[in-house]
N, C-alpha and C positions, 0 to 999 in steps of 0.2 A: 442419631435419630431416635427412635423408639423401638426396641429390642424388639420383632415380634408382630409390630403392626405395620410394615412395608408397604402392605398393601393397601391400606389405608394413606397414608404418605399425601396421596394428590388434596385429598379430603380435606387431609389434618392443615395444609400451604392454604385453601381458600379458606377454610376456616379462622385461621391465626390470624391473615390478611384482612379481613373484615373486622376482627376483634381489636387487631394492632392500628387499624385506620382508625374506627369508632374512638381507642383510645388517644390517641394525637390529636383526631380533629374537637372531642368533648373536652379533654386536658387544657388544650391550645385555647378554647374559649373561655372557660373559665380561668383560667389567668390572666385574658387579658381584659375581660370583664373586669376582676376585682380589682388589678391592677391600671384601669384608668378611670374607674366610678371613685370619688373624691368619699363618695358615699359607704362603699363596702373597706372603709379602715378600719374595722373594728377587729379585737382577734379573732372571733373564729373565721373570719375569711382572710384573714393573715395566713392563715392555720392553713384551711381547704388551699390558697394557693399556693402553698409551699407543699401539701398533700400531691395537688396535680402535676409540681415540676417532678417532685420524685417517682411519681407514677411513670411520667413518659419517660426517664432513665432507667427506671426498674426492666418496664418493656423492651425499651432499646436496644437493651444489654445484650437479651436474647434472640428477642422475636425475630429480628430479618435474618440474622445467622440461621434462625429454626426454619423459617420461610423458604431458605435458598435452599435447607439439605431437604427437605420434604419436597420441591420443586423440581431440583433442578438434580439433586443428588450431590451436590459441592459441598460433601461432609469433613474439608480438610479445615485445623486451624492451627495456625503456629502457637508454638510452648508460650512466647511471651502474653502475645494476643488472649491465650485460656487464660493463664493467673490475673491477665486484667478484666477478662468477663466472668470470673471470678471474684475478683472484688469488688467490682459494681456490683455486681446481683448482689451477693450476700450483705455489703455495708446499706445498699438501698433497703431492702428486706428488714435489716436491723432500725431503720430510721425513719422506715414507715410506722412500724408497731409502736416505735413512741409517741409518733404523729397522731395515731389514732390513741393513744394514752389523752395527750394533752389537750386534745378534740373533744373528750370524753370529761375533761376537768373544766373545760370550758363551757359544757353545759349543764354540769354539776353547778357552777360558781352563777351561771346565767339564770337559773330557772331557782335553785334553792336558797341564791346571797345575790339577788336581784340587785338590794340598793348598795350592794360592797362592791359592782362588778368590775367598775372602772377602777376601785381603788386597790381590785385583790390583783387585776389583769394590765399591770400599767404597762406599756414599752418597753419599761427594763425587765418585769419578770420574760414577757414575750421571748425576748432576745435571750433571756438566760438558759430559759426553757429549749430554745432552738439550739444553744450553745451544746448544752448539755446533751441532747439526742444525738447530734454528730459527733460529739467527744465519743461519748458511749459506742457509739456505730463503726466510729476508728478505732477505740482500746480493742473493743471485740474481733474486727477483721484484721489489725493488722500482725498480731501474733497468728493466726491462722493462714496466711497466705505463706506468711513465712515459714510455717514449719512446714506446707504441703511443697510450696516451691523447692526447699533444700531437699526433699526426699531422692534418693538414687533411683533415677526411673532408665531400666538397660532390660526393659522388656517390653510387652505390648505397648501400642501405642492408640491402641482403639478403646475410647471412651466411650461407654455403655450408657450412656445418655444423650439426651437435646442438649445440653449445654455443658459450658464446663463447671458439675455442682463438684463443689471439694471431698464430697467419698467418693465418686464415680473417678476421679483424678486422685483419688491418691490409694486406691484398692490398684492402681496400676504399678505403685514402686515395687521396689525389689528391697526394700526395708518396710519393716511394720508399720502401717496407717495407724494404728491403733491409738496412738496419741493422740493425735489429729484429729482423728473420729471422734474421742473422749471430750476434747477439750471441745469441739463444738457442739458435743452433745450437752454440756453442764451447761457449757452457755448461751444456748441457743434456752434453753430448760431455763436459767433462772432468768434472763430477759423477757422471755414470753408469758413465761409464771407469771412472774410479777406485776406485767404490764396488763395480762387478762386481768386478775384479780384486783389492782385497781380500777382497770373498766368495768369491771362487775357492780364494784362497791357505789361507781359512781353513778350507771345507770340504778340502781337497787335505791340510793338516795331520792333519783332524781323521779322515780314511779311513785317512789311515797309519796313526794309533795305532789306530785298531779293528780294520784286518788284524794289526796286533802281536798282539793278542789269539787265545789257545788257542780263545775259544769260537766254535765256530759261528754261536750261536745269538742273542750279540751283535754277531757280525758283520754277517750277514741283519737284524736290527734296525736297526742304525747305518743300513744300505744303504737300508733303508724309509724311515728318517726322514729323509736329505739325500737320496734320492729326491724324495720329494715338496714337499720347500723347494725341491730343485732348478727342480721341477715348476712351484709357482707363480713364485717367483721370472723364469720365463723365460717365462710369461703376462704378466708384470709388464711385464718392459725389453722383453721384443723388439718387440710392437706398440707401442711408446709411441714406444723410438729411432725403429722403421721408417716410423714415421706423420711424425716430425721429416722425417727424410731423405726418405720420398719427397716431402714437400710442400715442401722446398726443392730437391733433384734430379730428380727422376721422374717431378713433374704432369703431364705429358703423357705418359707412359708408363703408369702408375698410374690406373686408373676412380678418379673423385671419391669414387664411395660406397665404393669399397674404402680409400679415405685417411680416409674419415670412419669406416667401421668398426672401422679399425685405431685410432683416437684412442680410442675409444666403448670399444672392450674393457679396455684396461688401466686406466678408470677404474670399470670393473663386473667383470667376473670377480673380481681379486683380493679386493675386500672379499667378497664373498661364500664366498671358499676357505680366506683365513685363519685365522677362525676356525675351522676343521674342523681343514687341516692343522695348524697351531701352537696349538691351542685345543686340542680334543675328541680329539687325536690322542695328548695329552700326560695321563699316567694320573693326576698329581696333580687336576687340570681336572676330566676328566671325572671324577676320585670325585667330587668335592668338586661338580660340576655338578649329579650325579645326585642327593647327597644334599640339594644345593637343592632342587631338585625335589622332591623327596620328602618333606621335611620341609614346603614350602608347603602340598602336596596333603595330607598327614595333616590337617595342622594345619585348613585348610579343610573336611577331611572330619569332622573333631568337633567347628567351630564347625557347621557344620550339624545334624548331629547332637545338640549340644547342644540349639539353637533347638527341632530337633521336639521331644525331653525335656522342655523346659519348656512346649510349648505343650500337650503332652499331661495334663502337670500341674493346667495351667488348665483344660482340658475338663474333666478328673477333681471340680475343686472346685468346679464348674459343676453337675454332677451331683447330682440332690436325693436323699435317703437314704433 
């Protein structure tokens, strides 16, 4: 659970429950928006719906395991079960941040090489791009599973977290973490480096060309919309790097349950913000959202409709003359 906040516990199960529903039920839509509008093929919503499947596995990984030990107190899970909620979270985590890299290149290439879009953004970069973040998300997770799994673990068994993060599991061996530790610190450091710093450059592109711009009024817009990328985006890295760094720098500067909250957030906020911000924020989406909706709800309102008509009918020829 969370070292320290016990009491809290009942709070923390309705709170994740609402967050964790919001996110399946906003995820779940926007996928299946993009993926049956003929009309949102283009990649950034290529992009957003491969954003929202990893979204609700990121959550998945943790959240109802976190739900039951806050709930119910069911804080037991088998060795194999952690090293696999283990490498969900973490390779999810790694294959987000590209996600939101190549989201970030896609509206570099949309807004500043307008008339190269199609030709810079074809199918096969798409897929190469996709390739390539999972490659990277596996090279990264699968040396780290394995050097924490082989660790000689012949002592405690209580993991001082929500979930199974790989320091909080391997601060329990009876051999040095220290490796483990290291290697995810570099690499967690130059993946995330790297990936801000090209988001950086591309929003920084993409504001110049929209101050080039006579209008106001798509200025103020641009500002709105990488506002709020900016927004989530920095819910995203900062508690996730800061949760890294203080649990290999600052453990004893840093309260446990503030190292455990900081882990806990950037794997629940985000999915839950995504789809708003890059979903429901984006006007193609939300028509096409609404007119889901709306088309369900009719269509249900005169299958019903229909049902009472005909049973009306049958009462009618029920009726003697």
């Amino acid at each position: 659970g969370i070292p320290g906040l016990q009491s809290s516990h009942l709070w923390l199960a309705i709170s994740l429950s609402i967050m964790y529903t919001t996110a399946l039920l906003a995820n779940t839509l926007i996928v299946t928006v993009i993926w049956i509008d003929s009309m949102l093929q283009e990649p950034m919503y290529c992009f957003l719906c491969v954003l929202a499947a990893v979204d609700m596995v990121m959550a998945s990984s943790v959240v109802p395991k976190m739900v039951s030990i806050f709930s119910s107190g069911d804080n037991s899970i088998t060795f194999n079960a952690c090293f696999t909620q283990m490498y969900f979270v973490h390779a999810a985590t790694a294959v987000e941040t590209g996600l939101l890299l190549a989201m970030a290149f896609d509206r570099y290439v949309a807004i500043c090489k307008p008339l190269h879009y199609k030709r810079i953004l074809t199918p096969r970069v798409m897929l190469g791009m996709s390739v390539t973040i999972t490659i990277r998300a596996t090279v990264f997770m699968t040396p780290l599973s394995w050097m924490v799994s082989h660790l000689p673990f012949c002592g405690s068994n209580v993991v001082l977290h929500s979930y199974c993060e790989h320091i909080a599991v391997a601060k329990l061996a009876c051999a040095d973490p220290r490796p483990s530790s290291l290697y995810s610190l570099i690499g967690s450091s130059i993946i995330v480096g790297s990936d801000v710093a090209f988001i950086a450059a591309s929003y920084i592109l993409i504001l110049q060309a929209v101050f080039s711009l006579s209008s106001k009024n798509a200025q103020l817009k641009a500002l709105s919309t990488c506002g709020s990328h900016v927004g989530v985006m920095a819910l995203y890295y900062l508690p996730g790097m800061a949760s890294i760094y203080v649990a290999w720098l600052g453990e004893d500067i840093v309260p446990l349950c503030t190292q455990v909250l900081l882990a806990d957030l950037y794997l629940i906020i985000p999915p839950s913000l995504n789809p708003i911000i890059y979903g429901l924020r984006t006007k193609q989406i939300r028509k096409r959202t609404w007119g889901l909706l709306t088309h369900c709800l009719f269509n249900h309102s005169n299958f019903g409709s229909g049902i009472q008509a005909l049973e009306k009918t049958r009462q009618l020829q029920r009726c003697p003359s």
